[in-house]
matplotlib code that plots the C-alpha trace (Angstrom):
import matplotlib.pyplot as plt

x = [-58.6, -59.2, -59.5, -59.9, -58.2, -59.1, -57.7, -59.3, -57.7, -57.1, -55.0, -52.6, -49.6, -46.1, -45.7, -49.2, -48.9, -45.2, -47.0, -49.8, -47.7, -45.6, -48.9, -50.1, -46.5, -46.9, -50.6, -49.8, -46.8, -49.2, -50.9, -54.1, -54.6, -54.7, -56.7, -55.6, -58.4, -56.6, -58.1, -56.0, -55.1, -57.3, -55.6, -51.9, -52.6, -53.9, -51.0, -48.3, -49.8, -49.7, -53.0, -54.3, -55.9, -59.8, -60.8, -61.9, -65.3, -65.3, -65.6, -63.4, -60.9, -61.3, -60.4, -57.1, -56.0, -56.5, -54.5, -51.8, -52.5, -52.9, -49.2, -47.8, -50.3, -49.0, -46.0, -46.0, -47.8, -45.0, -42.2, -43.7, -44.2, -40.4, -38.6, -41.3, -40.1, -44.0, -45.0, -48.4, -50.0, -52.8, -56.2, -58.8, -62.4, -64.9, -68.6, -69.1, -67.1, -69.8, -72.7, -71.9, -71.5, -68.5, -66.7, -67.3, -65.7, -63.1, -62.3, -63.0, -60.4, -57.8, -57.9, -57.5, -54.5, -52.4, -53.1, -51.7, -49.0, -48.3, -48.9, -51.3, -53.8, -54.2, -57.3, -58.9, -61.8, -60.5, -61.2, -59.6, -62.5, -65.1, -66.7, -70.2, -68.3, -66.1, -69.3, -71.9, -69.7, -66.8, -64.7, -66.1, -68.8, -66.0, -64.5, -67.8, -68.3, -64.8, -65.1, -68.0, -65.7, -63.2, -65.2, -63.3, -64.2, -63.3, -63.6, -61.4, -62.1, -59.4, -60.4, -58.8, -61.7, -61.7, -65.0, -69.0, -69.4, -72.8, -72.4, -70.4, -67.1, -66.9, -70.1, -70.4, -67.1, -69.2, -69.3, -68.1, -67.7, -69.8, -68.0, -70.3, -73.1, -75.3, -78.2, -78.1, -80.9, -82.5, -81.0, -77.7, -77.9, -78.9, -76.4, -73.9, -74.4, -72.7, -69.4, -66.9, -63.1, -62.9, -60.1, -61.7, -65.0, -67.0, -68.0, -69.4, -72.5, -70.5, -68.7, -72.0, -73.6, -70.3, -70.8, -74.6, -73.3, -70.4, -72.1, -75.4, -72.7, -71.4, -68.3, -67.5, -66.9, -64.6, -64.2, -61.2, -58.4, -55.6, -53.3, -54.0, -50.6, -51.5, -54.7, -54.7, -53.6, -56.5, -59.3, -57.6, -58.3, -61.9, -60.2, -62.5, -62.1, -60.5, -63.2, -67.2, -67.4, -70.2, -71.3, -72.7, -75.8, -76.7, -78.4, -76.8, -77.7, -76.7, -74.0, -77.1, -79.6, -76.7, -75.9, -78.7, -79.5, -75.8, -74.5, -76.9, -78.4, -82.1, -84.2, -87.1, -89.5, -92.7, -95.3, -97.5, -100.5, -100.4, -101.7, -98.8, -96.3, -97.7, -97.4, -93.8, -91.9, -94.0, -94.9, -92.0, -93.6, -93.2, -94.8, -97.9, -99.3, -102.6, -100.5, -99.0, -100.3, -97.8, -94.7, -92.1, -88.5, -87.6, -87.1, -87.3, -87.1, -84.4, -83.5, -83.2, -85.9, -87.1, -90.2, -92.2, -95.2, -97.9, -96.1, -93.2, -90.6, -88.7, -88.6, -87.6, -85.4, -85.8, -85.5, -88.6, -90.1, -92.3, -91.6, -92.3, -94.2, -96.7, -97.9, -100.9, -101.4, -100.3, -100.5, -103.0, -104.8, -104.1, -101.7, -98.8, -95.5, -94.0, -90.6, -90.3, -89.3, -86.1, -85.2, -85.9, -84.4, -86.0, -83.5, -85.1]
y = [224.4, 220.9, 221.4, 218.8, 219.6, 217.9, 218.0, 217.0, 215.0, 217.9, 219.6, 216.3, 217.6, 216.9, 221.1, 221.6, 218.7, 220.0, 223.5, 222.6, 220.3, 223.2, 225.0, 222.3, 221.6, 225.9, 225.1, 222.9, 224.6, 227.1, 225.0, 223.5, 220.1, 218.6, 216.1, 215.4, 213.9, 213.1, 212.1, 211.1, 207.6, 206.6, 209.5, 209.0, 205.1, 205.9, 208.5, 205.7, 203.2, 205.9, 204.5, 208.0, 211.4, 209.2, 207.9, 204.7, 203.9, 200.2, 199.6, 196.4, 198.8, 201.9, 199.2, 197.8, 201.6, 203.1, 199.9, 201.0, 204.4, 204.5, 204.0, 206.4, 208.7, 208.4, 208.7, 211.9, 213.2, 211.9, 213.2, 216.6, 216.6, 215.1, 218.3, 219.9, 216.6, 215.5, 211.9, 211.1, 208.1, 206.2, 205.9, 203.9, 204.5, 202.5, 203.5, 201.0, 202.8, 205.5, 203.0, 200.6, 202.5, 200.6, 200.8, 204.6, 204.6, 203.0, 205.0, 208.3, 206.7, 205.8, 209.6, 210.8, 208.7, 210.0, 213.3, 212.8, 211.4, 214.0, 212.4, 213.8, 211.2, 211.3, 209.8, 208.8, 206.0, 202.5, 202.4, 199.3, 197.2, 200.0, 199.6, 201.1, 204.8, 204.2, 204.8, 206.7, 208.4, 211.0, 212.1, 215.7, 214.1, 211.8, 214.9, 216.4, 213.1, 212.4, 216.8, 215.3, 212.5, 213.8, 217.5, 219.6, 223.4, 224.0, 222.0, 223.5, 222.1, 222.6, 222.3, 223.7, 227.1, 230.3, 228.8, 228.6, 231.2, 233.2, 231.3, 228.4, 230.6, 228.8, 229.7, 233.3, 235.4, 237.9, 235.3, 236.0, 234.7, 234.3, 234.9, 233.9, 231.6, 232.0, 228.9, 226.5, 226.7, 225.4, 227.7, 227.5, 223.7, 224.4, 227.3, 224.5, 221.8, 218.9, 217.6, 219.5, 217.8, 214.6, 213.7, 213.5, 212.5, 215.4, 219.1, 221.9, 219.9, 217.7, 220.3, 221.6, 218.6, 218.4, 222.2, 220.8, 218.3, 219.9, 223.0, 221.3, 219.5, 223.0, 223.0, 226.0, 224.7, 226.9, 226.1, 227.3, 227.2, 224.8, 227.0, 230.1, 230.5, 230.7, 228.9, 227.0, 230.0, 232.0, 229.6, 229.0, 233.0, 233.6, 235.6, 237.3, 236.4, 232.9, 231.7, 231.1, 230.0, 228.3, 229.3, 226.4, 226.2, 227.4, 224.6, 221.3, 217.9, 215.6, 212.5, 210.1, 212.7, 213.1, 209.5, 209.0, 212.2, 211.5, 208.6, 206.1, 205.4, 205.4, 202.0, 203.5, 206.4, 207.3, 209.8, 211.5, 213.6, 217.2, 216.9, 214.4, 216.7, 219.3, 217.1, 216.1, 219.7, 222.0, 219.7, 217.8, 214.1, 210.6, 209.4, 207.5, 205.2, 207.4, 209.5, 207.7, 207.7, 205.9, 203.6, 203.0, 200.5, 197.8, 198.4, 196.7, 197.7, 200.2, 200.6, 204.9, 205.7, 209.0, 211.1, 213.5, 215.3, 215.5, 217.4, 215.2, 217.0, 215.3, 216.6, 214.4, 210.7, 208.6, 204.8, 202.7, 200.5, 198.3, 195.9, 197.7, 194.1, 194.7, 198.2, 197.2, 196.1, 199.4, 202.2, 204.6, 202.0, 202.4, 204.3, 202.3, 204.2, 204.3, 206.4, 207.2, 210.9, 210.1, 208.4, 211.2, 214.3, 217.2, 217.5, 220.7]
z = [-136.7, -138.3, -142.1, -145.2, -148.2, -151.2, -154.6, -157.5, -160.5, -162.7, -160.3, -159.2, -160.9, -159.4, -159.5, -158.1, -155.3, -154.4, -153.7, -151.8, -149.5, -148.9, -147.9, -145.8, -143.7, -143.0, -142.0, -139.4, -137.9, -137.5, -135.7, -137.5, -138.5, -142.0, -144.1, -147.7, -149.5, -153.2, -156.5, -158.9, -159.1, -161.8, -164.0, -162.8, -163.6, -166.7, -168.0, -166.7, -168.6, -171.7, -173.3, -174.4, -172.9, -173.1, -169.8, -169.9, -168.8, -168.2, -164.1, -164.2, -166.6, -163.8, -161.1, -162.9, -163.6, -160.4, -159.1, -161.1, -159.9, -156.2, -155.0, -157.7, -156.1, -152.4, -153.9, -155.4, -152.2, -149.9, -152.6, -152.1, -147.9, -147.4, -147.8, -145.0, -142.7, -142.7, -143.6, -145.3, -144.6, -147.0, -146.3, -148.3, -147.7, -149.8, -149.1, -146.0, -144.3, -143.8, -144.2, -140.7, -137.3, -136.3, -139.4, -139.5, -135.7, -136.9, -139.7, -137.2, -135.1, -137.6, -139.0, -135.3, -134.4, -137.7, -136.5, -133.1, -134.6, -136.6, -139.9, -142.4, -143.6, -147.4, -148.2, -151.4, -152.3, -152.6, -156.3, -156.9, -155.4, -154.6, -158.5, -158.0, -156.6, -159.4, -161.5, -159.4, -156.7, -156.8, -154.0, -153.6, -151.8, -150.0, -148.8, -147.0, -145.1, -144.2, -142.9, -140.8, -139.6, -138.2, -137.1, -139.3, -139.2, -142.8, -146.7, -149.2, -152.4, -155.0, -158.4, -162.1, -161.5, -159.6, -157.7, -158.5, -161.3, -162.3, -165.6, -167.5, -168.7, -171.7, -173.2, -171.5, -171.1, -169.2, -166.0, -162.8, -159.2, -156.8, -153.4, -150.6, -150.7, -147.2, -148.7, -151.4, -153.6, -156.4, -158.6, -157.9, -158.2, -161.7, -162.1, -161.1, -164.2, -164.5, -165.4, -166.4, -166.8, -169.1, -166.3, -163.6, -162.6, -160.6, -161.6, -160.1, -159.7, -157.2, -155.5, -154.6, -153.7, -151.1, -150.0, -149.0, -147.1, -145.5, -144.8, -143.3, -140.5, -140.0, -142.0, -143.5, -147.4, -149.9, -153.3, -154.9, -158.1, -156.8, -159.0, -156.5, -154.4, -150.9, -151.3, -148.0, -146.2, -147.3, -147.0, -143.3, -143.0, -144.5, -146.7, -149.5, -153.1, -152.0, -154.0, -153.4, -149.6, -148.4, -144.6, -142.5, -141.5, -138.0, -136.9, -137.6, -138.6, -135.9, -137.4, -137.8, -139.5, -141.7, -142.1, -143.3, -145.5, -147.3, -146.9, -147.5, -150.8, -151.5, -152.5, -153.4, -153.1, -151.5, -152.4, -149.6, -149.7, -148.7, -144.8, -144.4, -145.7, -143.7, -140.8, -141.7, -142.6, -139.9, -136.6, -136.7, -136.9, -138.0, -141.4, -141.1, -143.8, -143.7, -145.4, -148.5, -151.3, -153.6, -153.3, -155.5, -155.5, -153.0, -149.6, -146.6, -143.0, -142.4, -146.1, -147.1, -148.9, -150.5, -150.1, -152.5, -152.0, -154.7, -156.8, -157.0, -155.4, -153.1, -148.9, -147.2, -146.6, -143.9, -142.7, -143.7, -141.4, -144.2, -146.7, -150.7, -151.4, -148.9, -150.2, -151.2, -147.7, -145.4, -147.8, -146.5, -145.0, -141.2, -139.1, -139.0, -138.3, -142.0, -141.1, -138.0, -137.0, -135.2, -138.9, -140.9, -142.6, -144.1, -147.3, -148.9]

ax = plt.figure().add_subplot(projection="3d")
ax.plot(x, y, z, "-o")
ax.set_aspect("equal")
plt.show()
């Protein structure tokens, strides 16, 4: 089995780290292969330079720290393999590495070759010049693509909780875990919230957000409390009570579809009348400009762009074909190809 492990920041403790490497080495003796995706560098930069227990939120600042950050990191990950005889080796991903279809190759095929060699890849977001995922991104949602990557089987996300809970435990001590998740919903995107640790940057929100896009490649995601011994082991089982596991989807999105579902950010937004959503979600076809009703944002051809319904809700993302300056010109005026249905994703 090919499984991606990732950490988050509040578990990248020289104790913790030591454990889970110990994990790891007994994983692939057993056989599997392992992918270490590792947060962290911003925190470890930040406690060496001993400037307090606030985060900074200045990009520029974030970029200097996790500089600092990033080879204390590696090193505490390649302390903690060295008694197991296992090397780690560094891999920076910034977000064109999922954007261009060469670059993603590339990155596919540098994963693949550690592997062979037996050395297992610990990833993390280049940080130090990747400023807008210092702000918007987090690497929960790196975790899911790089799982798509490399066609992992199984996500583990580690985090400081037992997994998603039926409430938040510090406002109700009557919560509970949830074990198995078969759909993602709605509700349990609101169930999840937002942020939770002040040292790192993701929540339950995010590991959610990952769980959609792991488990809509068919990755079995499981979200679990780093400080659990024999975490890896378990997930690698399908043990019960590991912590909430996500089952993948049946049918799967193929590596475009999800490219361009996840990966790609959105310019802009465009609303369509029932009979087009109608046409979209149950015959399976492209988006005329008959259809639209509304435009919003600046695209251009092949820029991601969002669409809603009437109601607002969003359905669907696809490539545009049309320029955002020209609506006036195309929107419900003719029946130009908008998004094509070989560029677009049903999302809900």
């Amino acid at each position: 089995m090919i499984a991606v492990v990732k950490v988050g920041s509040s578990s990248v403790t020289t104790e913790t780290v030591s454990r889970l490497c110990a994990e790891l080495a007994a994983a692939r003796a057993a056989g599997h292969t392992v992918v270490v995706v590792s947060s962290g560098a911003i925190a470890v930069g930040w406690d060496t330079l001993d400037r307090g227990a606030r985060r900074p939120s200045d990009p520029a600042v974030l970029q200097a720290v996790s500089a600092v950050g990033q080879h204390r990191l590696m090193r505490m990950w390649q302390d903690g393999f060295e008694p197991h005889g296992v090397l780690a080796g560094q891999v920076l991903l910034a977000p064109l590495d999922f954007v261009h279809r060469t670059q993603y190759l590339h990155a596919r095929g540098t994963l693949r070759h550690l592997a062979a060699l037996g050395v297992v890849p610990v990833v993390n977001e280049n940080d130090a010049v990747a400023d807008e995922e210092i702000r918007f991104s987090d690497n929960d949602r790196l975790a899911a693509l790089v799982a798509h990557l490399v066609g992992a089987q199984l996500l583990v996300l580690l985090t400081d909780t037992p997994g998603l809970l039926t409430a938040d435990p510090r406002r109700d001590t009557e919560a509970s875990l949830i074990e198995e998740v078969m759909e993602i919903d709605q509700q349990l995107e609101r169930l999840a919230g937002g942020p939770g640790s002040s040292v790192g940057s993701g929540g339950m929100a995010s590991k959610l957000a990952a769980a959609k896009i792991a488990t809509w490649s068919g990755v079995r995601t499981v979200v679990a409390d780093a400080a659990r011994p024999g975490v890896v082991a378990s997930a690698l089982a399908d043990e019960p009570g590991v912590g909430t596991v996500f089952r993948a989807r049946e049918s799967r999105l193929s590596a475009r579809k999800l490219w361009i579902a996840f990966a790609l950010g959105s310019s802009g937004r465009l609303t369509v009348d029932d009979g087009a959503r109608s046409a979209l979600t149950g015959r399976g076809r492209s988006l005329l400009a008959a259809g639209v009703t509304g435009a919003t944002g600046t695209f251009r051809p092949d820029d991601a762009v969002e669409i809603s319904g009437p109601d607002g809700e969003v359905f669907a993302k696809g490539l545009v074909r049309v320029y955002a300056e020209r609506a006036t010109e195309w929107i419900g005026r003719r029946s130009q190809v908008v998004v094509h249905r070989d560029d677009l994703v049903l999302v809900t």
